[in-house]
KOLPA-166540 format. One line per 2 residues: their letters; for each residue x negated, y negated, z of N, C-alpha, C. Coordinates in Angstrom, 3 decimals. Each point is the difference from the previous one (the first is absolute). Layout:
BEGIN
A> X:Y:Z:X:Y:Z:X:Y:Z ~ ... $
REM end
This chain:
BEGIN
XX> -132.169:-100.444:88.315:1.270:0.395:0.593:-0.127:-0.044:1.515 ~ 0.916:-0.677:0.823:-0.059:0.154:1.180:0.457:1.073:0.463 $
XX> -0.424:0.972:1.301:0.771:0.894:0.928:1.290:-0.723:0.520 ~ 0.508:-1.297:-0.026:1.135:-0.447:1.022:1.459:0.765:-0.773 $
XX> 0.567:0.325:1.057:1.104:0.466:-0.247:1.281:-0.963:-0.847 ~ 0.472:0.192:-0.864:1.181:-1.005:-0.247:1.423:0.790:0.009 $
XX> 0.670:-0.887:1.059:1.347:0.972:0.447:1.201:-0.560:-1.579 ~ 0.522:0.943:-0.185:0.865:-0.385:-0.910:1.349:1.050:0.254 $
XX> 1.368:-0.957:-0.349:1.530:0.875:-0.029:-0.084:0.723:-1.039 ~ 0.860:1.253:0.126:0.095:0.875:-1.260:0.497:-0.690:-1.383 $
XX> 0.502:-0.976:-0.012:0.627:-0.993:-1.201:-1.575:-0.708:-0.266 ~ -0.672:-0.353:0.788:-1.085:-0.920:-0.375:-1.050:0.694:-0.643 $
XX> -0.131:1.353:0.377:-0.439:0.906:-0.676:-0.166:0.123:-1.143 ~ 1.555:0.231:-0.299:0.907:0.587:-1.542:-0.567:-1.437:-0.747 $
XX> 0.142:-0.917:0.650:-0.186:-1.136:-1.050:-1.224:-0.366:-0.235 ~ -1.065:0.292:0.960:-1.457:-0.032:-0.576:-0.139:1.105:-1.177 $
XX> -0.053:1.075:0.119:0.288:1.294:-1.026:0.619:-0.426:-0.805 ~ 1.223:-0.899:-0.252:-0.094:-0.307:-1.323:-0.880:-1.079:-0.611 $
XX> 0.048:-1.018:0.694:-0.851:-1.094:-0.667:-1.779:0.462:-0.232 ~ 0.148:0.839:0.559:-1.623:0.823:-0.124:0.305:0.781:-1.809 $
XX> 1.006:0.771:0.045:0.237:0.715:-1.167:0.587:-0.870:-1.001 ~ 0.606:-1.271:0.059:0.165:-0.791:-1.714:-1.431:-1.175:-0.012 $
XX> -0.873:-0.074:0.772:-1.194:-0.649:0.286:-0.895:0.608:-0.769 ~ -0.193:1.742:0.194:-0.512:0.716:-0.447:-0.009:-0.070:-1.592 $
XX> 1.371:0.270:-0.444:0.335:0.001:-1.387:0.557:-1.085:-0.638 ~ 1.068:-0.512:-0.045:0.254:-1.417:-0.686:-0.853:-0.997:0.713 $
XX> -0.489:-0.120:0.857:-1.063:-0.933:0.560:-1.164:0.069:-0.977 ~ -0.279:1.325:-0.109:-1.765:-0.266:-0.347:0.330:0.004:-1.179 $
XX> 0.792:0.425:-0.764:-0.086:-0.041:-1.656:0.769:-1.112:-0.866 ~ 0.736:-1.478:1.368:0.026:-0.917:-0.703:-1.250:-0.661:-0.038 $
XX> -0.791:0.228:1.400:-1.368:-1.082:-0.195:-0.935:0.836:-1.103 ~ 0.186:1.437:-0.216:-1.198:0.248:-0.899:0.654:-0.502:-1.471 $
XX> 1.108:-0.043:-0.232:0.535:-0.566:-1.204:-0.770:-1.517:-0.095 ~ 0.502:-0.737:0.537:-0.642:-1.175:0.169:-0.730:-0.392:-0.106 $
XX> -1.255:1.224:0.567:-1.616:-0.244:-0.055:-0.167:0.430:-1.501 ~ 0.770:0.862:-0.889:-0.284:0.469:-1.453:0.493:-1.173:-0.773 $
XX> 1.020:-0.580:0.157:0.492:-1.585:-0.689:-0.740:-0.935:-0.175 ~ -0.777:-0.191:1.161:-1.209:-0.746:0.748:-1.135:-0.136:-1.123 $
XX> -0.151:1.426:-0.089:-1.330:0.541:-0.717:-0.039:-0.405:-1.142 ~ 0.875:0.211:-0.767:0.675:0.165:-1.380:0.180:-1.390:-0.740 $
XX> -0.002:-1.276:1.256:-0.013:-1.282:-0.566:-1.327:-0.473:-0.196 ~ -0.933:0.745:0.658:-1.789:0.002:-0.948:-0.231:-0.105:1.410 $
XX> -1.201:-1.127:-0.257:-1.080:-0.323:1.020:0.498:0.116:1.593 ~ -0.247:1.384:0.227:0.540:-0.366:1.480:-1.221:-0.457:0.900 $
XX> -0.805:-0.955:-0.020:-1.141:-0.483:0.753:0.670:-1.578:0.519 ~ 1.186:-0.188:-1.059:0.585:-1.441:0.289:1.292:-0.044:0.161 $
XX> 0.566:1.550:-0.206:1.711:-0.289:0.254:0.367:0.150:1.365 ~ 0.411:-1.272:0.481:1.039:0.161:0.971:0.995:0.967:0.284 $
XX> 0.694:0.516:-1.339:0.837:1.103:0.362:-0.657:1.108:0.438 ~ -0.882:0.487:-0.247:-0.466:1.138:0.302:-0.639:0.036:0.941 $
XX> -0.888:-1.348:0.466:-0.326:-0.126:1.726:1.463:0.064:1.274 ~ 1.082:-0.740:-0.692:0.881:0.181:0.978:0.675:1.517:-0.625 $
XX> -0.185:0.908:-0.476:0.443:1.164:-0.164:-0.946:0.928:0.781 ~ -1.287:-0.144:0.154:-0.789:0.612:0.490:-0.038:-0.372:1.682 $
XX> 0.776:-1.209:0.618:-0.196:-0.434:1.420:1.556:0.621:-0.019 ~ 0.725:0.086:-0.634:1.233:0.714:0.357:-0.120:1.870:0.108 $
XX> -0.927:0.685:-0.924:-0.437:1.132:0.420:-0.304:0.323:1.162 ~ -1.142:-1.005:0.565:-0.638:0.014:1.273:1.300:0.056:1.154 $
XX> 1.115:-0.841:-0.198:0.760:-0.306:1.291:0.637:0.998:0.012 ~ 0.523:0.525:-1.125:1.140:1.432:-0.161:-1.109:0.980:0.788 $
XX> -1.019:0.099:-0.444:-0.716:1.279:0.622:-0.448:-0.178:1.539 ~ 0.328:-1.129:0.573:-0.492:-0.437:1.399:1.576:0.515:0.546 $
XX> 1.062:-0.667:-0.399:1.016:0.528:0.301:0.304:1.810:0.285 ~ -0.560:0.479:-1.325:0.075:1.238:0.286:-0.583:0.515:0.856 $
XX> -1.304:-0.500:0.543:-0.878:0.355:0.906:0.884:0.216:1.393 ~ 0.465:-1.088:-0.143:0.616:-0.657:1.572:0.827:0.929:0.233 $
XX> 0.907:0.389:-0.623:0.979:0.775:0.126:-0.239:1.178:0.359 ~ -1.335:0.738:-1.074:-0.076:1.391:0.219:-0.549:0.058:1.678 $
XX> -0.983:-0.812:0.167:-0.275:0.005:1.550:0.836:-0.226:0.695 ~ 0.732:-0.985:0.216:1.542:0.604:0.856:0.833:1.123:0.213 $
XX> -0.241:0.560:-1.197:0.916:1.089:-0.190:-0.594:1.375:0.613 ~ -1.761:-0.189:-0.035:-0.617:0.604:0.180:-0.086:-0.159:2.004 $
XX> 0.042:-0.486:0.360:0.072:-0.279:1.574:1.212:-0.668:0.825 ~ 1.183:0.290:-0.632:1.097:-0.404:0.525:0.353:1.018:1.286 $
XX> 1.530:-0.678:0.392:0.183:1.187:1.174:1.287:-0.699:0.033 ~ 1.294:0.934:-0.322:1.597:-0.464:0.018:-0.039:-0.193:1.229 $
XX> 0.917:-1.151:0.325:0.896:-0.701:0.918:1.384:0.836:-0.039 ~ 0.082:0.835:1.169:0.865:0.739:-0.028:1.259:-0.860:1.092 $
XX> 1.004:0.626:-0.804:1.105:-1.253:0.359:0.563:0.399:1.633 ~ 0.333:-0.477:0.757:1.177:-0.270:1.144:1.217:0.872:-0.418 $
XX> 0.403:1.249:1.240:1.635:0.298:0.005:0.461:-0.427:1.095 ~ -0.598:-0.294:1.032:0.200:-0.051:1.801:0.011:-1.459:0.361 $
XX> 0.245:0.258:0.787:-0.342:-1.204:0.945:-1.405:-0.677:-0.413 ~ -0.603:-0.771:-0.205:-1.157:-0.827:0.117:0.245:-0.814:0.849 $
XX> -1.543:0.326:0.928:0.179:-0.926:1.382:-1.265:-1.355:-0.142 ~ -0.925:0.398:-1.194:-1.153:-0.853:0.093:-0.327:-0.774:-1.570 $
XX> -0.375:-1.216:-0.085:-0.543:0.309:-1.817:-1.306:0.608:-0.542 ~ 0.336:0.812:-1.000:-1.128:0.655:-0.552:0.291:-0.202:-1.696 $
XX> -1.298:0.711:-0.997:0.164:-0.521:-1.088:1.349:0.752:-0.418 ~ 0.784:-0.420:-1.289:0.779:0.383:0.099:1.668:-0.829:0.846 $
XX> -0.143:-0.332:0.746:1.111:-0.630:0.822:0.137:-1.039:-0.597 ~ 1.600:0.190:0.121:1.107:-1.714:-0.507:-0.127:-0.920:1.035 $
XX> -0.621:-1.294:0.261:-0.222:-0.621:1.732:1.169:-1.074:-0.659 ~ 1.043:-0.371:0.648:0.624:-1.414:0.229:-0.643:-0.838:1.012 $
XX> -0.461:-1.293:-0.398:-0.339:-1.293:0.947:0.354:-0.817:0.255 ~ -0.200:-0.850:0.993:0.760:-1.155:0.476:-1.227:-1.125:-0.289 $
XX> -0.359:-1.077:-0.897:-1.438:-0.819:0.793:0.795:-0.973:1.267 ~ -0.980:-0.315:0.581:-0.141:-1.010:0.935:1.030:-1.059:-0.308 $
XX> 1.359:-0.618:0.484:-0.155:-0.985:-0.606:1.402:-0.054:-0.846 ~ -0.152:1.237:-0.984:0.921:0.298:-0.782:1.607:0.833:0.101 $
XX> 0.586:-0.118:-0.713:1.551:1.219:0.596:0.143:0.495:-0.973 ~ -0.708:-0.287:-1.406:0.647:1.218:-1.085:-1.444:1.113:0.388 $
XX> 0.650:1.717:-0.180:-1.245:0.494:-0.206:-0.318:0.208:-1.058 ~ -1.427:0.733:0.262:-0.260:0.784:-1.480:-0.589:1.023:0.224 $
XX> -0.056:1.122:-0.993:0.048:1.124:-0.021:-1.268:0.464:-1.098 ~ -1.052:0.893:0.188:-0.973:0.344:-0.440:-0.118:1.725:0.015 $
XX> -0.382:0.281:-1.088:-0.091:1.481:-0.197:-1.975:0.030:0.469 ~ -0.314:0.670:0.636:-1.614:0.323:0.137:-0.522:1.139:-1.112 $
XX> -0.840:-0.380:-0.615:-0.533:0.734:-1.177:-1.472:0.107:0.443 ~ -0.332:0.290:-0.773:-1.823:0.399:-0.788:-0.411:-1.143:-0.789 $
XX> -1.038:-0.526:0.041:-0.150:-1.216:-0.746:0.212:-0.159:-1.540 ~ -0.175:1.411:-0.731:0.409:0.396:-1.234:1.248:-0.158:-0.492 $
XX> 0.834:0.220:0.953:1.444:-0.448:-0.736:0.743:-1.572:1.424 ~ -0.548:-0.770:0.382:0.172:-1.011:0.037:0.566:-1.241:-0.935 $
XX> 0.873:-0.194:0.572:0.623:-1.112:-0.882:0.759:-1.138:1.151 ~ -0.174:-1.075:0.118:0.760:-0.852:1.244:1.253:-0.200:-1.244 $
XX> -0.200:-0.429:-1.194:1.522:-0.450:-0.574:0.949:1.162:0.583 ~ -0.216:1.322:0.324:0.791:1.035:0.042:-0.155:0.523:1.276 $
XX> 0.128:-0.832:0.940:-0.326:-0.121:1.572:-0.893:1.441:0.004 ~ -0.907:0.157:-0.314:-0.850:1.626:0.125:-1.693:-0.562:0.168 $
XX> -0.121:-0.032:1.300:-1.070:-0.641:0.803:-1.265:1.215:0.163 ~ -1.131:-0.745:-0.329:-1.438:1.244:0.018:-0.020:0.126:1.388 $
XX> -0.458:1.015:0.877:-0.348:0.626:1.235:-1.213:-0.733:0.256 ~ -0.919:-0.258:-0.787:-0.839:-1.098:-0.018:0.078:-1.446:0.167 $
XX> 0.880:-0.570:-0.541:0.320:-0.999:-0.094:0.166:-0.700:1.780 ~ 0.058:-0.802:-0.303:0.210:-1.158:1.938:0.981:0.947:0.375 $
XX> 1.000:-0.724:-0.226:1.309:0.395:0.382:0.621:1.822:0.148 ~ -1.094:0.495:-0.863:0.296:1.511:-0.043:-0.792:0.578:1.303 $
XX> -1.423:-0.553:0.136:-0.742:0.201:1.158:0.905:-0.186:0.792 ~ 0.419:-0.648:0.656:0.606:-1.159:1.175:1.281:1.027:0.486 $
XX> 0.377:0.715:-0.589:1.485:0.528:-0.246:-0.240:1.714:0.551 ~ -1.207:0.279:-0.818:-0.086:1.904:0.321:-0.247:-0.252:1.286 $
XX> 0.742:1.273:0.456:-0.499:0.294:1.428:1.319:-0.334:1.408 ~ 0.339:-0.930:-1.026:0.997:-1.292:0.822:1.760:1.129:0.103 $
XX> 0.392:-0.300:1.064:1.498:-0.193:0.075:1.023:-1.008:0.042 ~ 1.778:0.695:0.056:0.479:-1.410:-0.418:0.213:-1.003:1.247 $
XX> 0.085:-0.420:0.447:0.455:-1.570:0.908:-1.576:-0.308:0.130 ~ -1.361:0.585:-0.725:-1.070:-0.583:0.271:-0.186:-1.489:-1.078 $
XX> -0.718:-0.808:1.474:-0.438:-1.080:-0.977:-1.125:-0.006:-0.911 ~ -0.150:-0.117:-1.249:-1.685:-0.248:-0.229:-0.282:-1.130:-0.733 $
XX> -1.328:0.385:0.418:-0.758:-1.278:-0.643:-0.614:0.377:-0.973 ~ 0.301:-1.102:-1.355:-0.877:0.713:-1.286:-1.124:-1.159:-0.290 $
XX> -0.559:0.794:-0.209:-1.715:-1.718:-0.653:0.347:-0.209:-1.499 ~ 0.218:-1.042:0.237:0.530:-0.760:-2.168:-1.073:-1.031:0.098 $
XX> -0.558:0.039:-1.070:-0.698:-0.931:-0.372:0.093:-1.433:0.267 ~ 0.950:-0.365:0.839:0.818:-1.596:0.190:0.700:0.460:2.027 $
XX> -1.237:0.834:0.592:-0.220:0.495:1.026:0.916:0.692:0.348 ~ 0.194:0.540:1.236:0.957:0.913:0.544:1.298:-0.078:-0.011 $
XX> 0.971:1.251:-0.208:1.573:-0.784:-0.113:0.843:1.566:0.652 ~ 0.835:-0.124:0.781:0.462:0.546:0.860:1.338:0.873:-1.043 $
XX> 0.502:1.052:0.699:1.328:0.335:-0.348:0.158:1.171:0.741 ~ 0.984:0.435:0.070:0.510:1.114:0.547:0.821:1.266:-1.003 $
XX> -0.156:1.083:0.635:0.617:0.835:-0.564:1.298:0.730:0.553 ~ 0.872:-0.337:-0.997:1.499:-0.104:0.384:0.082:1.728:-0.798 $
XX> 0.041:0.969:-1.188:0.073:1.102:0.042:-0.945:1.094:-1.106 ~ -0.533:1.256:0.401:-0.837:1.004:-0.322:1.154:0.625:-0.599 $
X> -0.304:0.323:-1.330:0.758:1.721:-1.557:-1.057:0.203:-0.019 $
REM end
């Protein structure tokens, strides 16, 4: 288990806590079903089912792992009522890139509940680095793998 902190929203929370609690129970007692089905077709020294029932045990319980340690060293992202003058985790950033005229708009998260389909960017991540700290009419520069790429920040929620 690492000491690093993982920041998470009170919703991201709620939703680890659950997927931790049907993981727990309908999780583990479809793979132990499975592993008894497994058994039951004889020789398990050669069944495939029961090797991939037994590498599916393993992942459910890595999962659970993962989770409980998050849960275990988290720290809520407490939301914005005021003014926000800077980005921090937590903050809605709108951007401009270099170049471009439509913006886009990114929620800053915890790497745990990261998702780009759902504009919700890790604090870790390039672009999340590049951003904390920052205000709006600042330009920045983010490092992408396909080198540096500019944008500005048009507005801080």
């Amino acid at each position: 288990m690492s000491d690093r902190i993982t920041y998470l929203t009170r919703d991201g929370k709620i939703k680890l806590e659950e997927e931790l609690k049907l993981l727990e129970t309908e999780g583990r007692a479809e793979v132990a079903e499975r592993i008894n089905q497994a058994k039951e077709l004889g020789d398990i020294s050669e069944s495939g089912e029961y090797e991939d029932a037994k590498k599916s045990s393993g992942f459910l319980e890595g999962k659970i792992k993962e989770i409980r340690d998050i849960l275990a060293r988290h720290q809520i992202i407490e939301e914005d009522t005021g003014d926000v003058k800077e980005v921090r985790i937590g903050s809605t950033v709108t951007i401009v890139y270099e170049g471009e005229t439509d913006a886009e708009t990114y929620r800053i998260v915890g790497s745990a509940e990261s998702n780009p389909k759902e504009q919700r960017i890790s604090n870790e991540s390039p672009l999340g680095i590049a951003l904390i700290g920052r205000r709006v009419k600042d330009k920045v520069t983010v490092q992408t793998p396909n080198g540096p790429t500019k944008c500005t920040i048009k507005s801080i929620r």
